[in-house]
N, C-alpha and C positions, 0 to 999 in steps of 0.2 A: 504494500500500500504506500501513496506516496501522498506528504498532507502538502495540501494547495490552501489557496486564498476563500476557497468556495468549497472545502472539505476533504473528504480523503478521494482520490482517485483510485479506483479499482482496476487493475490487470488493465492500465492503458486505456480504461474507457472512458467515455469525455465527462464532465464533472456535468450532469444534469441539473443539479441543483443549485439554486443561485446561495451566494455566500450568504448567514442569517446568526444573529447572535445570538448562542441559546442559553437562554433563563435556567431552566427546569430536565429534569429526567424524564418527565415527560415529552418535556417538546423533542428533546433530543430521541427518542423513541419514534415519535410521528417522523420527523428527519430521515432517521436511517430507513422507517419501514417507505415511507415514500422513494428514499435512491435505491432499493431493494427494486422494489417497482418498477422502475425505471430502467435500471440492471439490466432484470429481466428481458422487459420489451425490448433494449436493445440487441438482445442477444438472435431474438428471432422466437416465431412461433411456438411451443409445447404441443408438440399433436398427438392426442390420444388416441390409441387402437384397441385391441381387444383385450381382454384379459387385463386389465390395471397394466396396461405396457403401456409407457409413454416415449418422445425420441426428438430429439431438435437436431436439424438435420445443420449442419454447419457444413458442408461444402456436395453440392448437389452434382455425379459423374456426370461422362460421359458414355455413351455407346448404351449394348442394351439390358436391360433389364434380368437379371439371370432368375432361373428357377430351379423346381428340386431337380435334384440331380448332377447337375452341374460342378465340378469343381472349383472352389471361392477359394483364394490365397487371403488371406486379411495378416493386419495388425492391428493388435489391440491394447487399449489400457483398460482395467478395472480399477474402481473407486468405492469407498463405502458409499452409502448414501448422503454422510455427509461431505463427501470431495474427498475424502484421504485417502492418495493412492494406496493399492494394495500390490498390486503385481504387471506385468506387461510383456508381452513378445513383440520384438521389431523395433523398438526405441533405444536401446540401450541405457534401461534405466537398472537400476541397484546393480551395480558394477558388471553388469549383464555385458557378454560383448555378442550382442544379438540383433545390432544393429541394420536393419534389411531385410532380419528376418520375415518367416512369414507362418501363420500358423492354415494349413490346407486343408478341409472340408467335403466333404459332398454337400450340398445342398438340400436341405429336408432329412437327410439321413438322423435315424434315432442314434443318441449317445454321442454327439458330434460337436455341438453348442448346447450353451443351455437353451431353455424351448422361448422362455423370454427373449434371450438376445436374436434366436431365431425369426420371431413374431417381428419385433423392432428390426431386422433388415430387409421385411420382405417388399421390393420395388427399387433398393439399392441398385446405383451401377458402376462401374468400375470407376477409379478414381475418388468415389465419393466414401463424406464423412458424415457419423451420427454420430452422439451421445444416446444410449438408449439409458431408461428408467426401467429395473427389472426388481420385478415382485419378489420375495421369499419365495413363492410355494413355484415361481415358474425359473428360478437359478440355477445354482451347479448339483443341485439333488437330482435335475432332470436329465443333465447328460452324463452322468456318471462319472461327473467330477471335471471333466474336461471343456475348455483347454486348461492343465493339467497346469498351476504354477511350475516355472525351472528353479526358484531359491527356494530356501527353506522358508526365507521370512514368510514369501509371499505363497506355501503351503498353510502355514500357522496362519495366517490372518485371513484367509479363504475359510478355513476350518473354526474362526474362531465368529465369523461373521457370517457363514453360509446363509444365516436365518435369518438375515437381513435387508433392506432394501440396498443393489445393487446399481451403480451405474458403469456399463459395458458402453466404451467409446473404441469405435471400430470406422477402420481404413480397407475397403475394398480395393486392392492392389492390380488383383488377375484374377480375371473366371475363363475357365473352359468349359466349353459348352458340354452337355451328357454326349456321347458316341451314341448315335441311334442302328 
């Protein structure tokens, strides 16, 4: 966070709120939850689908549209529900040198994704990027744990938060199409 003349600036985004002297813990509360608001909307739509999945699509592909079957290269980050990373393939994050990686899929296949993250990319296309919101009961209980953290940490905090709400932010890299 960075303090400006007009409040704190959040991750670069522009100060919406004009500069305002505050009195009380109150007003200071209306404050934050109105740049909260504002936050938000800047960020771009919440679209909700089925099943309590939600997803903001933050960079929308090109080309077409894949479906079951198909093989999807992706990378990915997981997050608790409240932003705090947990684990990732392809970023090179917790000393990971996994940099490009890719974690590869069949498309609709059971025990492959969890079934939430699954529901949140259906209409992706290569290139593109979402944040999905992934329920407890649609997580990693559904794909039989997989995609499978590569550290320890990021086994342990899978394991220690499975029952919670998830956010799976995913990079469609490469799909091949099914072989008919």
């Amino acid at each position: 966070m960075v303090a400006t003349a007009g409040g704190l600036a959040i991750g670069g985004l522009p100060n919406l709120v004009e500069a305002k002297k505050i009195i009380n813990l109150e007003e200071a509360r209306e404050l934050g939850e109105k740049k909260m608001i504002d936050i938000e909307k800047a960020k771009g739509p919440l679209i909700k689908v089925r099943d309590n999945v939600k997803y903001r699509e933050e960079l929308i592909g090109k080309g077409d549209i894949f479906k079951a079957g198909d093989l999807v290269k992706i990378r990915y980050q997981v997050y608790k529900g409240n932003g705090d990373y947990m684990f990732s393939t392809g970023y090179g994050r917790e000393f990971q040198n996994d940099v490009g990686d890719t974690y590869d899929f069949s498309f609709g296949r059971p025990n492959s994704i969890p079934k939430g993250a699954e529901i949140g990319m259906e209409g992706m296309r290569v290139g593109g990027k979402r944040k999905i919101s992934i329920p407890p009961e649609l997580g990693w209980q559904t794909s039989g744990g997989f995609p499978e953290p590569q550290t320890f940490g990021g086994k342990r905090k899978l394991l220690n938060h499975m029952n919670e709400f998830l956010q799976f932010e995913v990079e469609v890299i490469r799909v091949r199409p099914k072989k008919t």
